[in-house]
C-alpha positions, 0 to 999 in steps of 0.5 A: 647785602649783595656784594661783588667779589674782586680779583683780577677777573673783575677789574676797572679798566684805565682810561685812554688818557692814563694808559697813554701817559703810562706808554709814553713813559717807558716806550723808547722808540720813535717811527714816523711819529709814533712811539713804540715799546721793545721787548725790553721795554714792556717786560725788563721796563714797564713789568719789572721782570729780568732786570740782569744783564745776563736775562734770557732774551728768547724769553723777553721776545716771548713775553713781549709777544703776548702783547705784539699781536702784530709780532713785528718786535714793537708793540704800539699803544694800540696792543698796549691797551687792547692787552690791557683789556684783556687782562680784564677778561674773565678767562684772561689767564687762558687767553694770555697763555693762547697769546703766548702760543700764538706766534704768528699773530693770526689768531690760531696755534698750529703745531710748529708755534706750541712745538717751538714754544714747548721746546723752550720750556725749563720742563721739556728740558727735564724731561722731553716731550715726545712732539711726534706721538700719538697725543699730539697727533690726535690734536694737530692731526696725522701730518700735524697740519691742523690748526687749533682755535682759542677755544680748543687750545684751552682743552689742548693745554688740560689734556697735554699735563695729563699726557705729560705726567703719564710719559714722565711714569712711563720714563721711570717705568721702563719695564712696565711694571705699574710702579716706580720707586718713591723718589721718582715719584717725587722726581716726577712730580717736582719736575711736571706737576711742580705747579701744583704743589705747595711747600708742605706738599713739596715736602711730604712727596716721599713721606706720603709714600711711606717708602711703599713703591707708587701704582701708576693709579696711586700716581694719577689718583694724586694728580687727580686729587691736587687738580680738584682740591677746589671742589674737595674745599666745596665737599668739605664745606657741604660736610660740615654745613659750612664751617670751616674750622669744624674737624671731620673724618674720613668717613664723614668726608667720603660721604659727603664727597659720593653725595656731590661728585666723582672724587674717588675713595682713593683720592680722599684716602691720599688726602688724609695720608697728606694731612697726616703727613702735616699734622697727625691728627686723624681728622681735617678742618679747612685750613689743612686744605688750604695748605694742600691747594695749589695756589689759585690762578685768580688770586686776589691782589691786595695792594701792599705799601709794605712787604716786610718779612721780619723773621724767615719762619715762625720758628725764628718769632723771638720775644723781641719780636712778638713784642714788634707785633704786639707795637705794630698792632696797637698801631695800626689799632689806634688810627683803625679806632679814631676813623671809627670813632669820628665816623658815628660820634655823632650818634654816640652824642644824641645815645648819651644824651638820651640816657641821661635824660631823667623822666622820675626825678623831682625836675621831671623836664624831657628835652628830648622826645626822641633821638631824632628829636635830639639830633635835630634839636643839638644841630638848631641850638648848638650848630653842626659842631655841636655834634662833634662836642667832646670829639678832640678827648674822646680821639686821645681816649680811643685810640688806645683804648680800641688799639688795646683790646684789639691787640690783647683779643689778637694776642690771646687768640694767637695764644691760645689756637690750636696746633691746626688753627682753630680756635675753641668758642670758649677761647673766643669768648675769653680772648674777647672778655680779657679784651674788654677788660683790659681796656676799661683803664683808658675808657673810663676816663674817657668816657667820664669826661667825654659824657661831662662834655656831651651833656654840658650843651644841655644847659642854655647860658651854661658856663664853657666846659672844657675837657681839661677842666673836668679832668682837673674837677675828678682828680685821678681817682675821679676819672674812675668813677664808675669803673665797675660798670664800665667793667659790667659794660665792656668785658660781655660786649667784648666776649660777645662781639670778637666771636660774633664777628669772627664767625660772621666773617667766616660765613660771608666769606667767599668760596677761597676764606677771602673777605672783601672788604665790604663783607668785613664792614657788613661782619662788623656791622653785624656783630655790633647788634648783639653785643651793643644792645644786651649790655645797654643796661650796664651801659645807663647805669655806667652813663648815670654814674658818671654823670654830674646829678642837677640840683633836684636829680636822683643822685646813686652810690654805686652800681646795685643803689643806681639800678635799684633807684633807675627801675624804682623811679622810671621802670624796666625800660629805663635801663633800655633808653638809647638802645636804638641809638647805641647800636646804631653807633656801635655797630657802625663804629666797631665795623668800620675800625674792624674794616680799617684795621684789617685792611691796614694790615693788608696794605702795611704788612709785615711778616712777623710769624704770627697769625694774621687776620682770616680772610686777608688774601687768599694763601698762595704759594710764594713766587720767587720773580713777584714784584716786591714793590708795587709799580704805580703805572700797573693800572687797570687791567695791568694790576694783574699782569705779574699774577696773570704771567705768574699764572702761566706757570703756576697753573700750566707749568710752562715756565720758561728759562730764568721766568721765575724770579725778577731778583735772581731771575738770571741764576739757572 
């Protein structure tokens, strides 16, 4: 199934009508009956950025002049809506950066515009640019009166970090040696290529050195390896027949590597001197790129009802607090469980009543022809509603019982992963058997008065049953009639579904491990088939258990006396009625609870040092200025613009002085 990926690339625009509302809430000023931003209204107001007094107004006016295309300091709807636009662009990060530079609004940078620009940077502060040297000479010309196109600044802002990291080794190698020192090494790169780095390489800078001093080929070489770690995740990724939680050595990297492109054998030498920095393992899987890469300027945005960090590291995850994950989950696990459970209650109806429809018995009477028939046979004699018989206890019993196997299959593969992440197939299968093993202490009785229910619509003139008084006729320990088939049922469709799925939702996930949510629904779906239709025979012998024999109808004693008398009286494919109708309910079921679930966990996060689902977002490093609540009026194009401006700095390095935070955005 086709799906399209989405990111701040890929954006529906607002509408006229919404964007107008949204400018005449924070423009202030008024001319001639017009209505205008500031500066301040557009970056402090409507963008959420340096809300101190003591912010650096030079930065505000920059900012703001990204959308003033007119750069006369207001910016009328008009610039409002066309910057809008394009932040919908597909290379909206170099345009926004172009805009930046383009002080004078008419559509080129010329040497005084990137000159003046640069010079306000917190990098040129560190260490100075030589303006007047040959690199910028050879773009804006020999008497810098040059002008540069859109189209050739996008290569002048690749080129110039080069340049930049290559006078920042110079500065530290004043005798020319070829090397310099590891601590300027890390100096160098804490202050050009900051940009690049993530927290586990921003810590392992002198570490990787191993004290050694850094050739200037070592140092461009590690440049060269963090700027194309994207196509160092495609290497891996054609190494390991796209797996990504397989281990592989250098070798095997280094192979794959001279197959499909030019990465040298010291840039993957570096690589694993990185990840053995992190892990000391001696082979890497995906994840450890993951933590290498810097952060990726088109990352998703997950929209985030909450942001809770409840512990600062995972070192601080006390018991009190694994026992918060463990509630918020069940949570979370029990309104993912009743969205999926109402979605196809419908067909789980019409699957009971076909397995318990008996062909062999002294009745012999068939109701139904097939599940269709059935369907369309409950809507004519019992009405719409009557598809939804027995819904109310069955929500009650799903709830908890599809938050606990979620959460016992979560906690168990949190417990038992590898230091790196990954997850052996036998830890898989036992996380997902325990799962389904634990949950049978609320399915059972779910499922045995759920059933009473569902058949009780069979009879014509039968007596009302209700779902109290079946719990009231089977006792407590009736509830558990049939309990060992249910086990029979639920622990190998669980150790048959949750590795399924995850290693379904790993293949369909994009190039960066992220899940749409409609690959995760599709995952989901997947997974079902398998699991659904290979334990339908536990599945007719738990429905035969559980449900009330008729007078005339073959009554069983257990699970060897139910399956010996079912293939004596109706034959081997008895055991398989309702397969059609089980996977059709159950694949569709567990995708949409796994769908909400996950996306639950995206929209009300809270940080509680665990793991969280694969695929949620792709990893980026933390930005301190990122806004902490979601502002409602950031519509259309305007949901990436924290990411976009953030991308100015992250993937370009150009961050301008107190541009980093929103909270401390005024400390030096």
């Amino acid at each position: 199934m086709p799906y399209r990926k989405q990111g701040p690339t890929h954006i529906k625009r607002a509408t006229t009508e919404k964007l107008r509302e949204v400018f005449q809430k924070y423009a202030s000023q008024h001319i001639h009956g017009e209505q205008f931003m500031t500066s301040d209204d557009f970056v402090r107001g409507y963008l959420g950025l340096f809300p101190d007094q003591s912010y650096n107004k030079e930065s505000v006016k920059l900012l703001a002049g990204i959308a003033d295309t007119s750069k006369d300091g207001l910016i009328s709807f008009a610039e409002f809506q066309a910057f809008e636009g394009l932040l919908c662009a597909p290379d909206a990060l170099y345009k926004t950066a172009f805009q930046l530079f383009d002080t004078s609004g008419d559509g080129s940078v010329t040497y005084a515009s990137f000159a003046d620009v640069i010079q306000k940077t917190d990098l040129h502060s560190k260490i100075p640019f030589q303006l007047d040297g040959p690199f910028i000479q050879r773009y804006f010309g020999k008497n810098k009166q040059r002008v540069i196109t859109y189209a050739e600044f996008s290569q002048l802002l690749h080129d110039f970090h080069e340049e930049y990291a290559m006078e920042a080794f110079k500065s530290k190698d004043p005798t020319g040696s070829g090397y310099i020192t590891p601590l300027d090494f890390q100096d160098i790169m804490l202050s050009v290529k900051k940009h690049l780095l993530t927290p586990e390489v921003k810590d392992n800078l002198v570490a990787v050195t191993a004290g050694h001093k850094v050739s200037f080929p070592y140092f461009m070489a590690f440049n060269s390896l963090l700027n194309n770690m994207e196509l160092i995740k495609r290497v891996y990724l054609n190494a390991t027949g796209g797996h990504r939680t397989e281990p592989i050595t250098k070798d095997e990297l280094l192979l794959s590597a001279q197959t499909m492109s030019q990465i040298t054998p010291l840039e993957i030498d570096i690589l694993f001197q990185l990840t053995g920095a992190l892990q000391q393992s001696g082979r890497i899987v995906y994840g450890d790129l993951i933590n290498i890469a810097p952060e990726h300027s088109t990352t998703h945005i997950t929209h985030r009802l909450t942001d809770i960090k409840a512990v600062s590291s995972p070192a601080d995850r006390s018991v009190f607090i694994q026992i918060l994950e463990s509630v918020y989950r069940f949570s979370l696990g029990s309104l993912a469980g009743c969205v999926g459970a109402t979605a196809v209650y419908p067909i789980d109806l019409v699957k009971t009543r076909m397995q318990n429809q008996r062909t062999g018995s002294l009745i012999g009477e068939v109701a139904y022809k097939n599940s269709i028939d059935c369907f369309k046979k409950v809507i004519r004699h019992e009405g719409f509603l009557g598809l939804y018989r027995g819904l109310l206890p069955q929500l009650m019993g799903v709830a908890p019982e599809k938050a606990i196997k979620l959460t016992v299959n979560d906690f168990l593969r949190d417990k038992l992963g590898n230091k790196n992440g990954t997850l052996p197939l036998y830890a898989e299968v036992v996380a997902g058997g325990a799962a389904g093993m634990s949950q049978v202490v609320f399915t059972n009785p779910l499922e045995i008065v759920k059933i009473r229910l569902q058949v009780a619509g069979e009879l014509a003139g039968g007596s009302k049953v209700r779902a109290w008084g079946v719990v009231k006729d089977l006792g407590f320990m009736g509830l558990y009639k049939g309990a060992r088939a249910c086990f029979l049922r639920d622990i190998p469709f669980s150790a048959i579904y949750f590795p399924a799925y995850a290693h379904t939702k790993a293949a369909l996930a994009d190039e960066n491990g992220y899940n749409h949510p409609l690959t995760l629904l599709l995952a989901g779906a997947i997974a079902g088939i398998p699991a659904a239709s290979l334990v339908t025979p536990a599945d007719v012998i738990k429905t035969r258990l559980q449900v009330v024999a008729r007078k005339g109808q073959t009554t069983y004693t257990g699970i060897p006396d139910a399956a010996r008398k079912i293939m004596r009286e109706e034959g081997f494919r008895a055991f398989w009625k309702g397969t059609t109708a089980r996977v059709f309910r159950s694949s569709p079921q567990f995708g949409v609870t796994l769908v909400m679930y996950e996306l639950l966990q995206r929209m009300f996060y809270i940080d509680f040092g665990g793991s969280r689902p694969t695929g949620s977002d792709v990893k980026t490093k933390s930005v301190d200025y990122d806004v902490k609540k979601i502002n409602v009026d950031h519509i259309g194009g305007y949901r990436a613009a924290i990411p976009m401006l953030n991308g100015i700095e992250t993937k370009f390095g150009l961050s301008l002085p107190r541009f980093n935070s929103t909270i401390g955005a005024n400390k030096s």
